[in-house]
N, C-alpha and C positions, 0 to 999 in steps of 0.2 A: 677648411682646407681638406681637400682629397687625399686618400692615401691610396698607394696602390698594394694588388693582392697580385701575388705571384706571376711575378713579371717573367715573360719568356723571349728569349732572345731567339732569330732567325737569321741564319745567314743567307743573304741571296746574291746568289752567282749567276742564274740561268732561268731560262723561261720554268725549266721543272719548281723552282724554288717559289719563285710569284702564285703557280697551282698552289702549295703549300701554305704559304701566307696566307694567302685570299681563304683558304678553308678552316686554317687555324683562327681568323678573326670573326667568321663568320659563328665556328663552334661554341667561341668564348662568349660571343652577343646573344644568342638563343639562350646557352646558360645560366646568363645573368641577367633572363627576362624581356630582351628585346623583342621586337614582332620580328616575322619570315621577313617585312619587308626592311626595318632598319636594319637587320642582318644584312642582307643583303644589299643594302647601302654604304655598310662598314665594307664589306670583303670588296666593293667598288673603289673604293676609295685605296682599300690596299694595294690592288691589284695598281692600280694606275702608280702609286707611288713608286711601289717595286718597280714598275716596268720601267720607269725615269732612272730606279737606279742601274736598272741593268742596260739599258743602251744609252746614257750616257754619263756614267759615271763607273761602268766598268763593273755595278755591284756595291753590295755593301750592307748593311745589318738593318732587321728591322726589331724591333720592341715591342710587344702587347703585355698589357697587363688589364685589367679591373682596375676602375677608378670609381673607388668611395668615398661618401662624405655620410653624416647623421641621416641626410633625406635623402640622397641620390645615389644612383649606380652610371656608371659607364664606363667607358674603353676609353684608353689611353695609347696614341700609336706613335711611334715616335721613329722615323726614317735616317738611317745617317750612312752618309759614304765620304767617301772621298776624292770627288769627283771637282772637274774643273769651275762649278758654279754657273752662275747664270751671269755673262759676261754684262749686258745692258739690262739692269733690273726697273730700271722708266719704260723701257721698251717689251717690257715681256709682259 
């Protein structure tokens, strides 16, 4: 079981917020050993998340932390709003 290392919370309201995200997860992926380019696969992935929260759900917080276990390292990102959901989830 993975445990996570100093998890950090981001609030995202606005396009400024998602620059932040994307550069805090890519900080924390180089840190903990990733390549320039899964760095840069992680911050993709943030960025896109954020953006979903921010145009359609108004915003809402995001999570990083390190995720360890005895052999492995990674990231752990975890997105949450409170937004209207995804109405037809067969359809999306």
């Amino acid at each position: 079981m993975a445990s996570l290392i100093q998890p950090e919370r981001i609030a995202i309201r606005e396009s400024l917020d998602i620059i932040a995200a994307r550069k805090r997860g890519r900080e924390l992926a180089l840190k903990i050993g990733f390549s320039s380019t899964e760095a840069t696969l992680v911050a993709t992935a943030i960025s896109e998340l954020c953006r979903n929260m921010v145009l359609y759900a108004k915003g809402g917080e995001l999570l990083l932390a390190e995720a360890r276990n005895s052999k492995q390292r990674g990231i752990t990102v975890v997105a949450e709003d409170s937004g209207p959901g995804i109405k037809d989830l067969r359809r999306a």
